[in-house]
C-alpha positions in Angstrom: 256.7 41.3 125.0 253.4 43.4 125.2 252.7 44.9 129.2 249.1 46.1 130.1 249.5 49.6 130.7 246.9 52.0 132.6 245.8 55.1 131.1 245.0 58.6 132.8 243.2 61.7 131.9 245.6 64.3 131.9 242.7 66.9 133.4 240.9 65.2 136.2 243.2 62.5 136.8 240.7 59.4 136.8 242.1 56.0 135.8 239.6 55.4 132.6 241.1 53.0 130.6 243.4 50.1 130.3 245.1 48.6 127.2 248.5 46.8 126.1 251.9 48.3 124.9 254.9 46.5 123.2 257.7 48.0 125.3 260.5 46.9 122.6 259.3 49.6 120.0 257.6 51.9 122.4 260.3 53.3 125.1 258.1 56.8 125.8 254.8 57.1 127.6 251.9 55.8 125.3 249.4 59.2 124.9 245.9 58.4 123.2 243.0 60.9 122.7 239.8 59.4 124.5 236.3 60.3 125.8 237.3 60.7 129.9 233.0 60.8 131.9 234.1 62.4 134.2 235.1 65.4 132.3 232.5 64.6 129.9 234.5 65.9 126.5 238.1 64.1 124.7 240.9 64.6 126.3 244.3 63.3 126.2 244.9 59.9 128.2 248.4 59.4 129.3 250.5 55.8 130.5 250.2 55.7 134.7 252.9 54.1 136.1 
């Protein structure tokens, strides 16, 4: 029951990473702290629909 799922930077907006999520145990918006280029610093990433 895992979906891929597309993550965001919450600053610039870019589409920077992609991963999965198991949508049985995870209702809310998956939000991981990454390393975004074009910001060039960690920021948080959040689920795109």
């Amino acid at each position: 029951m895992r979906k891929k799922v597309v993550l965001a930077c919450v600053e610039c907006g870019s589409r920077n990473y992609s991963t999965t999520s198991n949508k049985k145990t995870q209702t809310e918006r998956l939000e991981l702290k990454k390393y975004c280029r074009t910001c060039g610093m960690q920021t948080i990433h959040r689920e795109t629909k």
